[in-house]
Each structure stands twice: as structure tokens, then as C-alpha cells.
BANUSE-510335 format. One record per residue: residue number from 0; residue in three letters; x, y, z of N, C-alpha, C, O in turn. Coordinates in pm, 1 decimal. Example, Ala and Ser with C-alpha at 12.3 -4.5 7.8 and 13.67 -1.06 7.14 Angstrom:
[0; "ALA"; [1319.0; -569.0; 780.0]; [1230.0; -450.0; 780.0]; [1320.0; -330.0; 780.0]; [1423.6; -331.9; 846.5]]
[1; "SER"; [1285.0; -225.0; 708.0]; [1367.0; -106.0; 714.0]; [1290.0; 3.0; 787.0]; [1340.9; 113.8; 803.9]]
END
This chain:
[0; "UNK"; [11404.2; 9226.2; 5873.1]; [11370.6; 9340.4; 5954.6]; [11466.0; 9454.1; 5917.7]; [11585.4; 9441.9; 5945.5]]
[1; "UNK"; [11420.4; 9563.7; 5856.9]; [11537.4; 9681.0; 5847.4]; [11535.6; 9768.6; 5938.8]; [11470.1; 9752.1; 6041.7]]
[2; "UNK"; [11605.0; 9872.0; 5916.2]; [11613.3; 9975.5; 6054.4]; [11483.1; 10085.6; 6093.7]; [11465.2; 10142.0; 6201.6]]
[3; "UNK"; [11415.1; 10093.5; 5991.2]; [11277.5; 10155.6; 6079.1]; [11209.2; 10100.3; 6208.1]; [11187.3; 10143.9; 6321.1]]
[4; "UNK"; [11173.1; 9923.6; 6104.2]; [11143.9; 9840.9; 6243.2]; [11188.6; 9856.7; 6337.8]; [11129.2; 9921.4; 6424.1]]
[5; "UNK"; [11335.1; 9793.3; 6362.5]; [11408.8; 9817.7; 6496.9]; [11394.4; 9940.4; 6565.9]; [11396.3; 9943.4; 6688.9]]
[6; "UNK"; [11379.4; 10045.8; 6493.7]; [11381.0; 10187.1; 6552.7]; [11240.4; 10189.6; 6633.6]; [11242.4; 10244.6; 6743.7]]
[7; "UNK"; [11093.3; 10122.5; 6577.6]; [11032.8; 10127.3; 6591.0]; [11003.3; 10037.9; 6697.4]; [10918.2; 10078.4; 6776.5]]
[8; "UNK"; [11063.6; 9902.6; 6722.9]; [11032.9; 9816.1; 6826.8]; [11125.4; 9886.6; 6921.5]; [11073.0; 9885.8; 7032.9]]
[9; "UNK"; [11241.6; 9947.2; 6922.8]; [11297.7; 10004.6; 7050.1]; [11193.6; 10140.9; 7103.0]; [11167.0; 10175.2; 7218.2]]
[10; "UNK"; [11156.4; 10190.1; 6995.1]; [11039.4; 10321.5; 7041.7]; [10949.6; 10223.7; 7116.9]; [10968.4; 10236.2; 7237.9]]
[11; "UNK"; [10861.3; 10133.7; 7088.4]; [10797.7; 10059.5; 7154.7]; [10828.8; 10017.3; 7300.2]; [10774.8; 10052.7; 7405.0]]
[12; "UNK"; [10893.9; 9962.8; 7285.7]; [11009.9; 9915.6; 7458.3]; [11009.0; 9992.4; 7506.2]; [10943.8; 9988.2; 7610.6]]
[13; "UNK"; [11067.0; 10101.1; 7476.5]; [11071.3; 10234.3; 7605.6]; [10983.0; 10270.9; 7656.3]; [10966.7; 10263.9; 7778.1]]
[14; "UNK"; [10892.3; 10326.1; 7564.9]; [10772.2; 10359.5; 7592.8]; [10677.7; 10215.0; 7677.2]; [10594.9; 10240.9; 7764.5]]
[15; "UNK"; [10697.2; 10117.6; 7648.7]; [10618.8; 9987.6; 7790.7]; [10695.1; 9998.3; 7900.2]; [10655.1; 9984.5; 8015.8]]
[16; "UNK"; [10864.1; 10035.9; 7846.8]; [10935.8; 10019.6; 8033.1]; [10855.9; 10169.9; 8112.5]; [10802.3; 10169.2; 8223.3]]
[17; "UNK"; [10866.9; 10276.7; 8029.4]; [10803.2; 10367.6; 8102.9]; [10698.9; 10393.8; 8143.1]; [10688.5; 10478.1; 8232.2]]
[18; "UNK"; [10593.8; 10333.4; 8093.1]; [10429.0; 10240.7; 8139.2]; [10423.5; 10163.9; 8215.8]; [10318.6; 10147.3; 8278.0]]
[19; "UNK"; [10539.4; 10085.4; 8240.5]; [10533.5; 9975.9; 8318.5]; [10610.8; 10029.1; 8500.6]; [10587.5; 9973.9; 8608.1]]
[20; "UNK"; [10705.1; 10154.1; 8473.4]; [10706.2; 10156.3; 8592.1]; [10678.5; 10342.9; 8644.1]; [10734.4; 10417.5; 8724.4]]
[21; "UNK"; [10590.7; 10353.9; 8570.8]; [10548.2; 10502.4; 8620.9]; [10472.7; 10493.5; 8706.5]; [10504.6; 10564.7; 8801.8]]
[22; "UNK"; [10359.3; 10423.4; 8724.3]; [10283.5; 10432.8; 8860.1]; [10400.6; 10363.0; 8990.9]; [10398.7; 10395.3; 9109.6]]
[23; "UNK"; [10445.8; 10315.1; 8960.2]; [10534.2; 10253.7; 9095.2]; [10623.2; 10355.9; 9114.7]; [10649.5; 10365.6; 9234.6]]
[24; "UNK"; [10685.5; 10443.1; 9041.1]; [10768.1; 10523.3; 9078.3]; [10704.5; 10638.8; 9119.9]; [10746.0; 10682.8; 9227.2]]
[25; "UNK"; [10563.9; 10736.7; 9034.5]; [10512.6; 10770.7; 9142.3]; [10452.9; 10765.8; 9266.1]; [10426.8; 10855.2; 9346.6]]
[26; "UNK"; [10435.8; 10648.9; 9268.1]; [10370.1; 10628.4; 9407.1]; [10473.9; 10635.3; 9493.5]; [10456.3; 10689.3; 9602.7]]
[27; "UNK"; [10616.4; 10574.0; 9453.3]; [10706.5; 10619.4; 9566.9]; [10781.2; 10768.2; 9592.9]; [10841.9; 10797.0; 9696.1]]
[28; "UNK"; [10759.3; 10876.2; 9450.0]; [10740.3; 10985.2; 9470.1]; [10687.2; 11078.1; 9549.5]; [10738.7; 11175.5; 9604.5]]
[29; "UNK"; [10535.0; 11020.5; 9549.2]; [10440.4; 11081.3; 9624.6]; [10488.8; 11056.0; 9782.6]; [10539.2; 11149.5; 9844.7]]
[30; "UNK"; [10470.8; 10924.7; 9844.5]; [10496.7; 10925.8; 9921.7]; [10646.6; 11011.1; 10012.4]; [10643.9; 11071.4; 10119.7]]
[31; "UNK"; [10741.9; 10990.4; 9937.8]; [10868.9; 11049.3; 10007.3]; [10865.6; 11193.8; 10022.7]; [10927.8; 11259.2; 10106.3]]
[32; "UNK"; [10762.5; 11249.3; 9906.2]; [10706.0; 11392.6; 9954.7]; [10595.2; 11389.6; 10024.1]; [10511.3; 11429.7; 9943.4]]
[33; "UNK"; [10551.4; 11371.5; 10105.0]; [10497.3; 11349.4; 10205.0]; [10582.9; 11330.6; 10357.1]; [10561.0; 11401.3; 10455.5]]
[34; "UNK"; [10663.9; 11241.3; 10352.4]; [10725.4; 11204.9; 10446.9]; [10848.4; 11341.2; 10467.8]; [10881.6; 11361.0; 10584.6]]
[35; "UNK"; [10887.8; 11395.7; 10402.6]; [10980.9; 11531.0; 10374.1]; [10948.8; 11622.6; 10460.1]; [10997.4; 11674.5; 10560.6]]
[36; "UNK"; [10794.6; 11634.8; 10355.3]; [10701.2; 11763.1; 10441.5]; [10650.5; 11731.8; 10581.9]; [10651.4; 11819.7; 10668.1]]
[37; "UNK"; [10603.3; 11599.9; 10608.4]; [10601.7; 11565.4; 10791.4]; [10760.4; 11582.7; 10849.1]; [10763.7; 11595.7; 10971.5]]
[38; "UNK"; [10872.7; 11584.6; 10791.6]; [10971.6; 11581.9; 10863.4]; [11050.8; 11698.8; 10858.1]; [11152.9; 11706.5; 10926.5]]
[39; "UNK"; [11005.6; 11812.1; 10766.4]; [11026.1; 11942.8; 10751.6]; [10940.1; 12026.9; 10853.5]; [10975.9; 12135.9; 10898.0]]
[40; "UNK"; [10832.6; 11968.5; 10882.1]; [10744.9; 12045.1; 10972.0]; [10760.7; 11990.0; 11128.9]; [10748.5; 12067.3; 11224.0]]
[41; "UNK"; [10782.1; 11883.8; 11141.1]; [10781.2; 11843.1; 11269.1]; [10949.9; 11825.5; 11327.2]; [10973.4; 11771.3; 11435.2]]
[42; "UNK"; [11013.9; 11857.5; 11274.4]; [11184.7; 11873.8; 11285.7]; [11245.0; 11734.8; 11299.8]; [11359.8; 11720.1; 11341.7]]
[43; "UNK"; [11160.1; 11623.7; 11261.3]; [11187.7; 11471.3; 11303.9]; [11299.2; 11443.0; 11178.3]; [11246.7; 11424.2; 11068.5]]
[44; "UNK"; [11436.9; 11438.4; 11183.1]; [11547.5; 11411.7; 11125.5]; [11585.4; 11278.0; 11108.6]; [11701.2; 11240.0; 11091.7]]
[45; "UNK"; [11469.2; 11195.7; 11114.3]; [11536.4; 11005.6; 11155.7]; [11537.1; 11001.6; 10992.8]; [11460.8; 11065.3; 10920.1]]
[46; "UNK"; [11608.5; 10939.9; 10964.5]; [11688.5; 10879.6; 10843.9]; [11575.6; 10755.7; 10813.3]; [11505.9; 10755.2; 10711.8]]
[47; "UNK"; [11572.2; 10694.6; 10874.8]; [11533.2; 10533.6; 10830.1]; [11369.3; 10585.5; 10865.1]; [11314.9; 10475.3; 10872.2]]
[48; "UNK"; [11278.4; 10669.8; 10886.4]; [11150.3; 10701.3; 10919.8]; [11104.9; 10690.0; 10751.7]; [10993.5; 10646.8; 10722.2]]
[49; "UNK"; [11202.1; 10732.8; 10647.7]; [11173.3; 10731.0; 10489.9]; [11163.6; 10558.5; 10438.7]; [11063.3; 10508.8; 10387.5]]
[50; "UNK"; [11240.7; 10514.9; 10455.4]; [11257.0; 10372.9; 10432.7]; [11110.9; 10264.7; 10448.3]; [11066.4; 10215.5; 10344.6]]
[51; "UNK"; [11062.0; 10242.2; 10545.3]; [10950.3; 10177.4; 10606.3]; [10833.8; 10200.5; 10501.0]; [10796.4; 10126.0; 10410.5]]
[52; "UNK"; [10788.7; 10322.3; 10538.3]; [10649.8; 10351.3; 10442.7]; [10685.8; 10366.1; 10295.0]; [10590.4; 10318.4; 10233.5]]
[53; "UNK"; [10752.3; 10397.4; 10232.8]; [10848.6; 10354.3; 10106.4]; [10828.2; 10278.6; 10085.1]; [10714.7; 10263.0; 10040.2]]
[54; "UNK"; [10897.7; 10187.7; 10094.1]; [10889.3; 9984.6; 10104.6]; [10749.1; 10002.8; 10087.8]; [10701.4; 10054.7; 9986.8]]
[55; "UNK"; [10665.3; 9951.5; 10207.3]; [10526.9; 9964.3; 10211.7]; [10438.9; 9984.0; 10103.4]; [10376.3; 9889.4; 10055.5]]
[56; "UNK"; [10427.8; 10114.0; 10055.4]; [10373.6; 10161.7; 9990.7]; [10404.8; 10143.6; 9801.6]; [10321.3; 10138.6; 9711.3]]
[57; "UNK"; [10548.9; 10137.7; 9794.4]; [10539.8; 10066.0; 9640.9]; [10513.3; 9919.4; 9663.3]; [10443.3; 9888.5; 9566.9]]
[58; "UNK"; [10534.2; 9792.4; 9751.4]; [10455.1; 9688.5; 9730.0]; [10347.5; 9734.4; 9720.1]; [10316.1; 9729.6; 9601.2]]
[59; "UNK"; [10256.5; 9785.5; 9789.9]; [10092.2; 9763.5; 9794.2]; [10088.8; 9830.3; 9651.4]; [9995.7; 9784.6; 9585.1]]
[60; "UNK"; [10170.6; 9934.2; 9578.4]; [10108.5; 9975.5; 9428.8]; [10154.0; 9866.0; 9330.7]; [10082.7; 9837.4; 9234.5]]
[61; "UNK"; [10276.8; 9801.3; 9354.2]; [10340.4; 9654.5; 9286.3]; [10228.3; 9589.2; 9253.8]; [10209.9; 9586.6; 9132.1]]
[62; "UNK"; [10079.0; 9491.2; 9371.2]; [10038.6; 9431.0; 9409.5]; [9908.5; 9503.3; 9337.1]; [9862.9; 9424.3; 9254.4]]
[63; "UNK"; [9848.1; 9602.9; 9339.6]; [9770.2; 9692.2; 9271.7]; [9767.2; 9746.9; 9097.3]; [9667.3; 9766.7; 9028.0]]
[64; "UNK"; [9899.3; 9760.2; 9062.9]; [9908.1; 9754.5; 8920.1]; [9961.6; 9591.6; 8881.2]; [9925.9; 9592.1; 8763.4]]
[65; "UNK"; [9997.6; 9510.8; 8893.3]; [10052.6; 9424.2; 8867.1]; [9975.1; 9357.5; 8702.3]; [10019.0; 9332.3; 8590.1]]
[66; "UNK"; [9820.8; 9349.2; 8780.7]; [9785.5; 9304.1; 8631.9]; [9733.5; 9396.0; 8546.1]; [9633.7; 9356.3; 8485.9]]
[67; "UNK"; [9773.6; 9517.7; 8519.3]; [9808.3; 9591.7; 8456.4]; [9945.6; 9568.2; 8375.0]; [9951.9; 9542.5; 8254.8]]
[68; "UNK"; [10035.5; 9579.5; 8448.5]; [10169.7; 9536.4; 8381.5]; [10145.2; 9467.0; 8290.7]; [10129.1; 9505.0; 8174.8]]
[69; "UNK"; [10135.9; 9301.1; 8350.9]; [10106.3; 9202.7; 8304.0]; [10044.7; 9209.2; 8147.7]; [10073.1; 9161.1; 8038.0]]
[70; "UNK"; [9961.0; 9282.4; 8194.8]; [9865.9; 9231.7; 8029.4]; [9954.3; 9371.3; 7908.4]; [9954.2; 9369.5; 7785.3]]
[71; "UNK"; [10014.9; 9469.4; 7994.4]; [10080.5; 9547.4; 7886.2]; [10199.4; 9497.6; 7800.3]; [10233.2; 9530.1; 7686.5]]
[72; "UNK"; [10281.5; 9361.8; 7934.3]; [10357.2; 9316.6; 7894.4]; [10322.5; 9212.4; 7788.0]; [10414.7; 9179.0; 7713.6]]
[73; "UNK"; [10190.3; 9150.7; 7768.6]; [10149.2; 9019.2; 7709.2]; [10145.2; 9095.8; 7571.5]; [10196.4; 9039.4; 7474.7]]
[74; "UNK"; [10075.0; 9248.8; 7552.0]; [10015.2; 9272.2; 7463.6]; [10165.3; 9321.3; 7387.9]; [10160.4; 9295.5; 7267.6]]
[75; "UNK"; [10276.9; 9376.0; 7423.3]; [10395.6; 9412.4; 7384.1]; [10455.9; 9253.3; 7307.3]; [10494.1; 9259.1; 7190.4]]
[76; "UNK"; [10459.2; 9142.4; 7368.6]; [10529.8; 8971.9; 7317.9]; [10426.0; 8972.3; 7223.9]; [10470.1; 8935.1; 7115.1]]
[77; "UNK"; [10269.0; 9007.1; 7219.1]; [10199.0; 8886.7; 7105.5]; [10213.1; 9005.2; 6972.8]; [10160.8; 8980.2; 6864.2]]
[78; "UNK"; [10288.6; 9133.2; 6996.3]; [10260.4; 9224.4; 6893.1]; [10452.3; 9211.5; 6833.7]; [10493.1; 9266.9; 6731.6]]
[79; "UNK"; [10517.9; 9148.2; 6904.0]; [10647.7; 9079.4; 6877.2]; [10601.0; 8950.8; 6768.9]; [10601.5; 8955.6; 6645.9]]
[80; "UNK"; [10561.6; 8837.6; 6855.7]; [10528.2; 8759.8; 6817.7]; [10445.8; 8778.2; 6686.4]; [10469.1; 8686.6; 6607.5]]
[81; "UNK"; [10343.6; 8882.9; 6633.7]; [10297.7; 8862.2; 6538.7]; [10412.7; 8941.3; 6415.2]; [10387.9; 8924.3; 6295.8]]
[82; "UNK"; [10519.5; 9014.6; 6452.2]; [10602.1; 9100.7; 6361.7]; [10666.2; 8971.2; 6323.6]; [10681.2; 8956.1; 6202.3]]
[83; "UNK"; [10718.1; 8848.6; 6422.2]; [10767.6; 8740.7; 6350.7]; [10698.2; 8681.9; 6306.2]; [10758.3; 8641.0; 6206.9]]
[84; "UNK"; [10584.9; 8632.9; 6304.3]; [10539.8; 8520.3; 6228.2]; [10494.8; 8653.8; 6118.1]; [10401.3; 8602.7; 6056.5]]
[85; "UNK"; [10510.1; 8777.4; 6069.4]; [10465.8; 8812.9; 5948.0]; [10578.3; 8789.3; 5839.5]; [10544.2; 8775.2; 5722.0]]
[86; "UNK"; [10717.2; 8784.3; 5877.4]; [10847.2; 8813.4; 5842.3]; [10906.7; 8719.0; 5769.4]; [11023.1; 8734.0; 5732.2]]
END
């Protein structure tokens, strides 16, 4: 393996970690702007009111992309797996 490869399987990696957790991180994006703007408008200052639906809401997108992940992650090992068995 010389250094293009490697350059090229780390370009790879990043690019699946950042596939793999962009919908979960927006979804908890979205939500906390939401919860901002209800608590910017309604003067409700509770601290832990962010926490709850947070939680909440990235499980249910966890649980919703999951086999998504999954198969991005399968398709990332068998495209590993085939760079070794070419090598």
C-alpha cells in the first residue's frame, strides 16, 4: 500500500464519519433551534427544558437512520476488504 492509498482510504473515512453522523447532528441542530426560539419568545430560561427533547429526538433519528449507517458502514469494510484481498 503506498501513500496515495492511505491518503485515499483516510479521504474515504472522513468523508463516512461525516455521512454517518450528519443527519444525527442535524437533527439535534434543528431541534435546539427550535427550543432557543420557544425560549427566546416565551422568556422561559429553564436550563434542563433543552436536554429532554434533545435526547428524544436524536434517539428517534439514531433509530431512523440506523440502517442507513449500517449498510454505509458495510459498504466502507467490503471496499477495505476488497483493497486487501487485491494487494
Amino acid at each position: 500500500m503506498n501513500g496515495s492509498e492511505v491518503l485515499d482510504l483516510a479521504r474515504d473515512a472522513i468523508w463516512l464519519m461525516l455521512a454517518l453522523s450528519a443527519p444525527v447532528m442535524l437533527v439535534g441542530l434543528a431541534v435546539g433551534v427550535v427550543i432557543a426560539l420557544f425560549q427566546a419568545l416565551t422568556q422561559v430560561q429553564e436550563m434542563t427544558l433543552v436536554f429532554v427533547p434533545k435526547i428524544i429526538a436524536i434517539f428517534v433519528a439514531l433509530l431512523i437512520f440506523l440502517p442507513v449507517m449500517g449498510a454505509l458502514m458495510s459498504a466502507f469494510m467490503n471496499g477495505i476488504a476488497d483493497r486487501i484481498v487485491a494487494s
